[in-house]
C-alpha positions in Angstrom: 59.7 13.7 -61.9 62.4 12.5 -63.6 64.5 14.7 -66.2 63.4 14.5 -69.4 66.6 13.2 -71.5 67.7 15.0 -74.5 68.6 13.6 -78.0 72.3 14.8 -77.7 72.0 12.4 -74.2 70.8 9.1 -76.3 73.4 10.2 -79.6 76.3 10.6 -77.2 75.3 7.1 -75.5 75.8 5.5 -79.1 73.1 3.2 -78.3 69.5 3.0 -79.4 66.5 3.8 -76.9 65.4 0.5 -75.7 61.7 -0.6 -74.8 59.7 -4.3 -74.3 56.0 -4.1 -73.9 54.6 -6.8 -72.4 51.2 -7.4 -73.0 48.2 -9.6 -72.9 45.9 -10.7 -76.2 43.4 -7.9 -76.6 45.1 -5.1 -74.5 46.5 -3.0 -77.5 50.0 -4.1 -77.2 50.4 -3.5 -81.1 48.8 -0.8 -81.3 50.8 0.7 -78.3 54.2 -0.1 -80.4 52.7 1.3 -83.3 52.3 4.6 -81.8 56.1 4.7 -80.5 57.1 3.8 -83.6 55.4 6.8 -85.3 55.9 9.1 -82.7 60.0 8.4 -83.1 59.7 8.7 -87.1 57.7 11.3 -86.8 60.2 13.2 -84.9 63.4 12.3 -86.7 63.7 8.8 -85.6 65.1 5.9 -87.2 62.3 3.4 -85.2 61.6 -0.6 -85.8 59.0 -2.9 -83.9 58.9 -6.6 -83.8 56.9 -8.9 -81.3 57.2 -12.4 -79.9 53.6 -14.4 -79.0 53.5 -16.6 -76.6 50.2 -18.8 -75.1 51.6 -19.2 -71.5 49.7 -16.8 -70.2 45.8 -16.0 -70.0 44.8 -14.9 -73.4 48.4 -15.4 -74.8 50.9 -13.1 -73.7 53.3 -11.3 -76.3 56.5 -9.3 -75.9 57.0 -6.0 -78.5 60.2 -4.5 -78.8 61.2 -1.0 -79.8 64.2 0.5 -80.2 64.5 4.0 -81.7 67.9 5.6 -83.0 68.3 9.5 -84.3 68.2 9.5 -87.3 70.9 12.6 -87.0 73.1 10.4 -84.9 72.9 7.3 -87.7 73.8 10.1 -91.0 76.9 11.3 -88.5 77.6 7.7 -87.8 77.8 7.0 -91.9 75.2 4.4 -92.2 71.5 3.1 -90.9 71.8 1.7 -87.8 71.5 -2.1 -87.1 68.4 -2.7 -84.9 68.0 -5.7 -82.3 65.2 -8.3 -83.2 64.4 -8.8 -78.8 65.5 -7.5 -76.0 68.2 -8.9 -74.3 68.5 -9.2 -70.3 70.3 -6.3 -68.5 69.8 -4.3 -71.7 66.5 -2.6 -71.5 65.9 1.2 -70.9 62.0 1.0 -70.6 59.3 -2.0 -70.2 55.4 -1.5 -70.1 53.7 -3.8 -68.6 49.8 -4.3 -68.9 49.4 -6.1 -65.7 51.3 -7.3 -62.3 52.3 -10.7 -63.5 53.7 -9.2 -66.8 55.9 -6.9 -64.5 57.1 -10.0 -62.6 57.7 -11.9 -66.1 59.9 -8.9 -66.9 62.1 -9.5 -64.0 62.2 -12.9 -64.0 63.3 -12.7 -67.7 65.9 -10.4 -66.5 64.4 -7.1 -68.5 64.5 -5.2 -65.4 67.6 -3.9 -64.0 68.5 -1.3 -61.1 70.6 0.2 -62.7 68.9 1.7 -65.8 64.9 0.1 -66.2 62.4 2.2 -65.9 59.4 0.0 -65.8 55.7 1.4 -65.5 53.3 -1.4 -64.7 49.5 -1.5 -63.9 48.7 -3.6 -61.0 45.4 -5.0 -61.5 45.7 -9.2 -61.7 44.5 -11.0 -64.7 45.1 -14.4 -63.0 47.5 -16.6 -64.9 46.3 -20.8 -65.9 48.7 -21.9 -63.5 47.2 -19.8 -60.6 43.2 -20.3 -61.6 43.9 -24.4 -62.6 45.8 -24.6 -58.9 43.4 -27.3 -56.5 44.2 -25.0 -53.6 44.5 -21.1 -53.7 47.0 -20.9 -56.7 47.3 -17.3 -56.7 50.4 -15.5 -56.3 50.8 -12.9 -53.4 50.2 -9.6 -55.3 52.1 -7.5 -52.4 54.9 -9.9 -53.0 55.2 -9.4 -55.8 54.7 -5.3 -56.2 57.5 -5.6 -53.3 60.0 -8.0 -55.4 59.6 -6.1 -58.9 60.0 -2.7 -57.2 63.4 -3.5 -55.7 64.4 -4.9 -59.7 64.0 -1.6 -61.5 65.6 1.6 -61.4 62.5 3.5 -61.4 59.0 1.7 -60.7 55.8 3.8 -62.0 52.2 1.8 -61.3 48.9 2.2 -60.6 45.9 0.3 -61.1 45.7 1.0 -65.2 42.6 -1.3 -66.2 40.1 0.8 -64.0 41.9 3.9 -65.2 41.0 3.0 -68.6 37.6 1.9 -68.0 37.2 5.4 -66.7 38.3 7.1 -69.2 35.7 4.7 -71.8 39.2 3.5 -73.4 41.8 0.7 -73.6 44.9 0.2 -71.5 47.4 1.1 -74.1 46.3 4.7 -74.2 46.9 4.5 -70.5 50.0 2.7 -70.8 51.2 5.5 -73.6 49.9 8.5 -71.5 52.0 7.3 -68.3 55.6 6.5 -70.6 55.1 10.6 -71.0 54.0 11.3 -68.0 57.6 9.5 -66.7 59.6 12.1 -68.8 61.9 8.9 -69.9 61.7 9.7 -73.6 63.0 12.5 -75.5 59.4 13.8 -76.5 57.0 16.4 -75.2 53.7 15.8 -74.6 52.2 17.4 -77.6 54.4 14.8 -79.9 52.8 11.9 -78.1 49.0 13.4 -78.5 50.2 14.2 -82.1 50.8 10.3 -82.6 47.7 9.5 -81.2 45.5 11.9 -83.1 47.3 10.6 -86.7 46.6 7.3 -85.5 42.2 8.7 -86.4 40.8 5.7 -84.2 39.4 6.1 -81.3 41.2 9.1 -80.8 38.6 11.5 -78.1 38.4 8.6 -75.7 42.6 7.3 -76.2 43.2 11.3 -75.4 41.3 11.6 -72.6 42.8 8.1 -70.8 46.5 9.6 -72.0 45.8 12.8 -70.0 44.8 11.1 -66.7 48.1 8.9 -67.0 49.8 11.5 -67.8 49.3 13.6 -64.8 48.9 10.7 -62.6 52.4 9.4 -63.7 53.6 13.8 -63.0 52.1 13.7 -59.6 55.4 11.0 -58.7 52.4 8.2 -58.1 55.9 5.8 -57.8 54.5 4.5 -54.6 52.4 1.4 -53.4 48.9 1.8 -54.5 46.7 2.5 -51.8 44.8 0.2 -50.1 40.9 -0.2 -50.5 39.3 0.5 -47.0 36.5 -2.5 -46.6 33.2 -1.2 -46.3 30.4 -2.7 -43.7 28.1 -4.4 -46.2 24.7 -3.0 -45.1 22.2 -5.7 -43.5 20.0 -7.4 -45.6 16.2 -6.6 -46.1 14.1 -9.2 -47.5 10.9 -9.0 -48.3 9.9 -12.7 -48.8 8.7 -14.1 -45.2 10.4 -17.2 -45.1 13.4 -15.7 -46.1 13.4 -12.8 -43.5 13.3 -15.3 -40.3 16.4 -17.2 -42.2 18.0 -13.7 -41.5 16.7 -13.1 -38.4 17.8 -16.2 -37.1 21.4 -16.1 -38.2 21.1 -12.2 -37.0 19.4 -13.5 -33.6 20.9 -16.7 -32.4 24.5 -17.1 -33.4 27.2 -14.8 -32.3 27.8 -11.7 -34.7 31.4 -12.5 -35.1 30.0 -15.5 -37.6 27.0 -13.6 -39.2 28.7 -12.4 -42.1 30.2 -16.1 -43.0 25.8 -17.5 -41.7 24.1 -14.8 -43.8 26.2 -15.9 -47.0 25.5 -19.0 -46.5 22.0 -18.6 -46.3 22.0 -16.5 -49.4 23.9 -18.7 -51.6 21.7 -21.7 -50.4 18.3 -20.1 -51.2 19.9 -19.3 -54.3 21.0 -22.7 -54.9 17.9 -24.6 -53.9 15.2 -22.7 -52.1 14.7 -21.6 -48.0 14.1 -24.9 -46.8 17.6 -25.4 -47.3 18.8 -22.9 -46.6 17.1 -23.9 -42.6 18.8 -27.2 -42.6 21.8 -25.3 -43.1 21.5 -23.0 -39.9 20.4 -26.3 -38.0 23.6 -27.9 -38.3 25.6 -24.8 -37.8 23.4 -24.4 -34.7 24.7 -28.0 -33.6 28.2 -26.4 -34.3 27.6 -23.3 -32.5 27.0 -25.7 -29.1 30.4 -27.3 -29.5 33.0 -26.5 -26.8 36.0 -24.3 -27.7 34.2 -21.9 -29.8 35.4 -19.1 -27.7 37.4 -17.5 -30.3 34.2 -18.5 -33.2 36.9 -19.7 -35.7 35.4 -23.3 -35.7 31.5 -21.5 -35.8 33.4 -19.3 -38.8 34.8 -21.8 -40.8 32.4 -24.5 -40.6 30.0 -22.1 -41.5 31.8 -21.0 -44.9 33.1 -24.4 -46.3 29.2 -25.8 -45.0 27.5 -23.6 -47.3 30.3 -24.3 -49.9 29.7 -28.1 -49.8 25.8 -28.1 -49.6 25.8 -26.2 -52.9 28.1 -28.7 -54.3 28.3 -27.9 -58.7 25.9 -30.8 -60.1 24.8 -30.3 -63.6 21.8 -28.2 -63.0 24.0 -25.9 -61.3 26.3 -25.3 -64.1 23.6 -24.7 -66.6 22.2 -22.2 -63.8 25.2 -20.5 -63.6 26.3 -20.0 -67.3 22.2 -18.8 -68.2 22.0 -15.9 -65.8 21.4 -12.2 -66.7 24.7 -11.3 -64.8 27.1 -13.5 -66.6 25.9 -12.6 -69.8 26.3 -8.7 -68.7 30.0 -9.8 -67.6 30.9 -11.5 -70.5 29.7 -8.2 -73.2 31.7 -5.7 -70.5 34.6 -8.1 -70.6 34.4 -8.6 -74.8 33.4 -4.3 -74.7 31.1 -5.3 -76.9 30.1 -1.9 -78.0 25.8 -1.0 -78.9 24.7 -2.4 -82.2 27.3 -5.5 -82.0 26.2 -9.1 -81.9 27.9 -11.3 -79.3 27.6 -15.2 -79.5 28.4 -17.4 -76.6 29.9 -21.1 -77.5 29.6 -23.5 -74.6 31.6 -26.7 -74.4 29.6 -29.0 -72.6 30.7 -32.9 -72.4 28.2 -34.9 -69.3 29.1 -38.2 -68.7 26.8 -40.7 -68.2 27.0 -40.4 -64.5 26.4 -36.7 -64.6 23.4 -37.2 -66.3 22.4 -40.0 -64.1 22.9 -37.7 -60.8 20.7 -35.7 -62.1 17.8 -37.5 -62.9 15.5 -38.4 -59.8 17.1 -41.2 -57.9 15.0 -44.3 -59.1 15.4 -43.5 -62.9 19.1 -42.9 -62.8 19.7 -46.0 -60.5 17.7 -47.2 -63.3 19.9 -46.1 -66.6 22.8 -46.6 -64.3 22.5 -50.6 -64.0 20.6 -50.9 -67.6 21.8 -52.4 -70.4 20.6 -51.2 -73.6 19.5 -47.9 -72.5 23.2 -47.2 -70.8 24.9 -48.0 -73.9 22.7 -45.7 -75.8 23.3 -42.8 -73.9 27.1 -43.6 -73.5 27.1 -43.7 -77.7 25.6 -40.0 -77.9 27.8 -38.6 -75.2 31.0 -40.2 -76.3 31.8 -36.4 -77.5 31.2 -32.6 -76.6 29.1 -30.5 -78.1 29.1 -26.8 -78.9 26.4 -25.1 -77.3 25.8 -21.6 -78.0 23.9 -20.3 -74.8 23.3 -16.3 -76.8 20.7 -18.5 -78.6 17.0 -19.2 -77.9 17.5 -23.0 -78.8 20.9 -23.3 -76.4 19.7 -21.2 -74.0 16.4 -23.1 -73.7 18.5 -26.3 -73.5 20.1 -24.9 -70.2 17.6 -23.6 -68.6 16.0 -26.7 -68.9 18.8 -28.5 -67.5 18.8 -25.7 -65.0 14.8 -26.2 -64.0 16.1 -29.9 -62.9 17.3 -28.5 -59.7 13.7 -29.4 -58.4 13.9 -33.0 -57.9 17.8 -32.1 -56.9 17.2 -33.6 -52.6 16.1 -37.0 -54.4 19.3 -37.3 -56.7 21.6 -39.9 -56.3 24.2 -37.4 -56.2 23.1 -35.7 -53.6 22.2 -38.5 -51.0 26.0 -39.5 -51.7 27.2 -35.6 -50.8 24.8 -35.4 -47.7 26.1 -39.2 -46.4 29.8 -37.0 -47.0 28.5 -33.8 -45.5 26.7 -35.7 -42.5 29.9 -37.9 -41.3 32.2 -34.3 -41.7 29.8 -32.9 -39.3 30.0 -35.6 -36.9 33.5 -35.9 -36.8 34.4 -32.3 -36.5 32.0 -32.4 -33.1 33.7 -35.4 -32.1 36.9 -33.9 -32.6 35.8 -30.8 -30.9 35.6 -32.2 -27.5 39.2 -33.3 -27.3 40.5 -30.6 -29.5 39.1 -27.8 -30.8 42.2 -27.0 -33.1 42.3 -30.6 -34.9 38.1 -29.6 -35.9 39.0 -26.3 -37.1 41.4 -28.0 -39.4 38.9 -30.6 -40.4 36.8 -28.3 -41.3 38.8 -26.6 -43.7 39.4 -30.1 -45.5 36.0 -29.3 -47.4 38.4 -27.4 -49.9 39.5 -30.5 -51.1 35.8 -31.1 -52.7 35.2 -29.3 -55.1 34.1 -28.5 -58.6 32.3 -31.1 -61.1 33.1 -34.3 -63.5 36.5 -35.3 -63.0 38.2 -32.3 -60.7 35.4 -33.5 -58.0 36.3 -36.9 -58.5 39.6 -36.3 -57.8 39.2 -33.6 -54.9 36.9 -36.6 -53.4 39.6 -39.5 -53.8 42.1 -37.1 -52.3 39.2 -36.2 -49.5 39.0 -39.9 -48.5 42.5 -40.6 -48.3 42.7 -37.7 -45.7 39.7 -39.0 -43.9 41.3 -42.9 -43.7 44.3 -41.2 -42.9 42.9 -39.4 -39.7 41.1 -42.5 -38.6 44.3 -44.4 -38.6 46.1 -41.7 -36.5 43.1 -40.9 -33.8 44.0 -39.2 -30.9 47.7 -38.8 -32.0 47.1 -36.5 -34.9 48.7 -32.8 -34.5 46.3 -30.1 -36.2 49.8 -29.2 -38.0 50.3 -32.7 -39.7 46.5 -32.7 -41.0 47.1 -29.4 -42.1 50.3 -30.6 -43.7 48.0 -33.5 -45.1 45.2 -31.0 -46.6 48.0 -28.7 -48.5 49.7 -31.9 -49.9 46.7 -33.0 -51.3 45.9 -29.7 -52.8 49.2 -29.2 -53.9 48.8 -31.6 -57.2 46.1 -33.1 -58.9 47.5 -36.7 -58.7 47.6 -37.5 -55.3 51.8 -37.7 -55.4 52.5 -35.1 -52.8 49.8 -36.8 -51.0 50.8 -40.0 -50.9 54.9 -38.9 -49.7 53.2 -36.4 -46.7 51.3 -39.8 -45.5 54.8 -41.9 -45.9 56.5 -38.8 -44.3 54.1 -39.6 -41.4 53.3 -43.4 -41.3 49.8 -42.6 -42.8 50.0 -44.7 -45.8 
């Protein structure tokens, strides 16, 4: 553990004690300034706080800054001291950071340097706009960047704070607090910081308990990586419905076990999604797959089996409504809020279906119907011209979606899904015809189902950008290198607009 330094070591450095939290919207960030603020007054500090929001991040990220001065060290001096407004790069002693990204912000800002920031850091991922809004997988490389932000600081303290504090039935910032005295980086002993937090009278049992756990986690020199979770062998599933035990069966029985795991999601999001029947057209095309040549290694068998199921449960309307009405998302949503007993939560939904949503998801003769109409068109296009508000926490909303959501019954005679099984169908058939010749080229055309994906315009986009890939391996045949379709595939996931797209096709004569 590092040494504790003294108030004569920060007077004789004639420089204030320095420290940035960087925090997310609802994470305590104030309230963790707050308490190093009265913790240095308290204890013969001259202390200020200011903070800098910011939206760029998840729920808005802010920056606090501290900086705390002796107040013995200022009367010597002859005068108050004059206290920064923000942090300046390469002039930090100490950052908090409430999650992984808001460590690498720190560095990137410049916060963090080898030579004197000590920077404690939880390292749970909130993802960021940026990485969630990506088409492709948009996430940055966590080990990355644990591996880039430890080599920045001077001392790198982290653990996996969120869980701590769920543990502990508190917030992050008491964890955050309980690990800054745990580092022994501040001229204070532990009973000043439980001091602050007990004036503080808020929450102050459950903040105590999550500030000893840091605490002695951050004595114990847990500087290291976080250890890795060891995957555990889901158990095999036991159904009790008949139909849906011989689904299992059969994925258990007659395809190879190295796909099972990819076949028995499949089937259970497919049941889920529509009901066991198809759920057993889904294992008879990946049964067709399964007699291709060049399985050997089952990586075609795998991923046609994960991005199958992921297309055949393509996100129409009734899906959404499904999705946003279920027991488990409502549970999510109160843990996520903590909404605590005896608090009302309400649940606003933006919803805004075109007409052609609502067409697809009508049976297919009425919305072909209100599709090529007239009058009736133009009347539904008038009261769908704008969102509405729909607040699903209420009988009358939640009705509304579940009604939406019952529509999934007449869902095989949709117009929008003859369309996706016409796609689905001629994906199929050229993967197998592309397996004879080579079985690397199917595997990559396989994974071009991520390019479909969501609903209303990001589908309509994904699918533009699907074709053009499509036309594009038509044109090439025979000549096409798995490499430059997989070149092809990240282009088109690389930006919404088809740009990169269209200069990887001109790179290779596609256009």
């Amino acid at each position: 553990m590092a040494a504790t330094r003294s108030e004569q070591d920060w007077g004789r450095a004639m420089s204030p004690i320095k420290i940035a939290i960087l925090a997310m919207g609802g994470e305590g960030g104030g309230v963790l300034a707050d308490w190093i603020v009265d913790m240095g007054e308290a204890n013969g500090y001259v202390a200020q706080t200011t903070s800098v929001p910011g939206v760029a991040q998840r729920t808005g990220a802010t920056i606090y800054y501290v900086e705390l001065y002796p107040a013995a060290q200022a009367e010597a001096d002859g005068g108050l001291p004059v206290l920064a407004l923000m942090p300046l790069p390469g002039d930090v002693d100490v950052v908090l950071a409430s999650e992984l990204m808001e460590a690498g912000r720190a560095v990137q800002r410049g916060l963090v340097t080898r030579d004197r920031t000590t920077l404690i850091a939880s390292t749970h991922r909130v993802f960021s706009i940026a990485e969630k809004s990506a088409l492709g997988d948009g996430r940055v490389d966590s080990d990355q960047l644990l591996a880039h932000t430890a080599k920045a600081a001077k001392r790198f303290i982290r653990f996996d704070m969120a869980q701590a504090a769920e543990a502990s039935g508190s917030v992050i910032s008491a964890v955050l607090f309980g690990t800054l005295a745990g580092s022994g980086v501040l001229p204070f002993s532990r009973a000043q910081f439980e001091a602050t937090i007990e004036r503080g009278g808020v929450g102050v049992k459950p903040s105590l308990k999550a500030f000893g756990a840091a605490f002695a986690r951050a004595q114990g020199g847990d500087d290291g990586e976080p250890a890795k979770d060891v995957p555990i062998a889901a158990p095999a599933p036991q159904p009790r419905h008949p139909a849906v035990r011989a689904l299992v069966e059969r994925a258990q029985h007659d395809f190879p076990v190295q796909a099972q795991d990819f076949l028995l999601e499949g089937v259970r999001r497919l049941i889920d999604y529509q009901d066991p029947a198809y759920a057993s057209l889904y294992l008879d095309r990946m049964a067709a797959i399964a007699a291709l040549p060049g399985n050997d290694d089952h990586r075609l068998l795998r991923e046609t089996a994960r991005h199958l199921a992921l297309w055949m449960s393509y996100e129409d309307t009734a899906r959404v409504a499904a999705l946003k009405t279920r027991a488990t998302r409502f549970e999510r949503v109160r843990g996520e809020a903590r909404v605590q007993p005896g608090q009302v939560l309400a649940i606003n939904e933006y919803m805004h279906p075109r007409l052609q949503e609502i067409c697809e998801t009508l049976p297919g003769g009425i919305g072909r119907w209100l599709m090529n109409s007239t009058m009736p068109k133009k009347l539904v296009e008038r009261f769908t011209q704008h969102g509405r508000v729909i607040q699903t926490s209420s009988l009358r909303g939640y009705l509304m979606l579940r009604m939406v959501a019952a529509c999934k019954r007449w869902r095989l005679s949709t117009m929008r899904y003859a369309e996706e099984n016409r796609r689905i169908e001629e994906w199929l058939q050229r993967i197998a015809a592309t397996a004879q010749r080579n079985p690397e080229l199917a595997v990559e055309l396989a994974q071009c189902q991520r390019l479909v994906k969501g609903y209303s315009d990001t589908h309509e986009r994904g699918i533009r950008n699907y074709d053009t890939v499509m036309r594009a391996v038509e044109r090439a045949g025979t000549a096409l290198a798995p490499a430059t379709l997989r070149e092809l595939r990240d282009a088109a996931l690389a930006d919404e607009h088809g740009h990169k797209l269209q200069a990887a096709l001109a790179q290779h004569a596609l256009a």
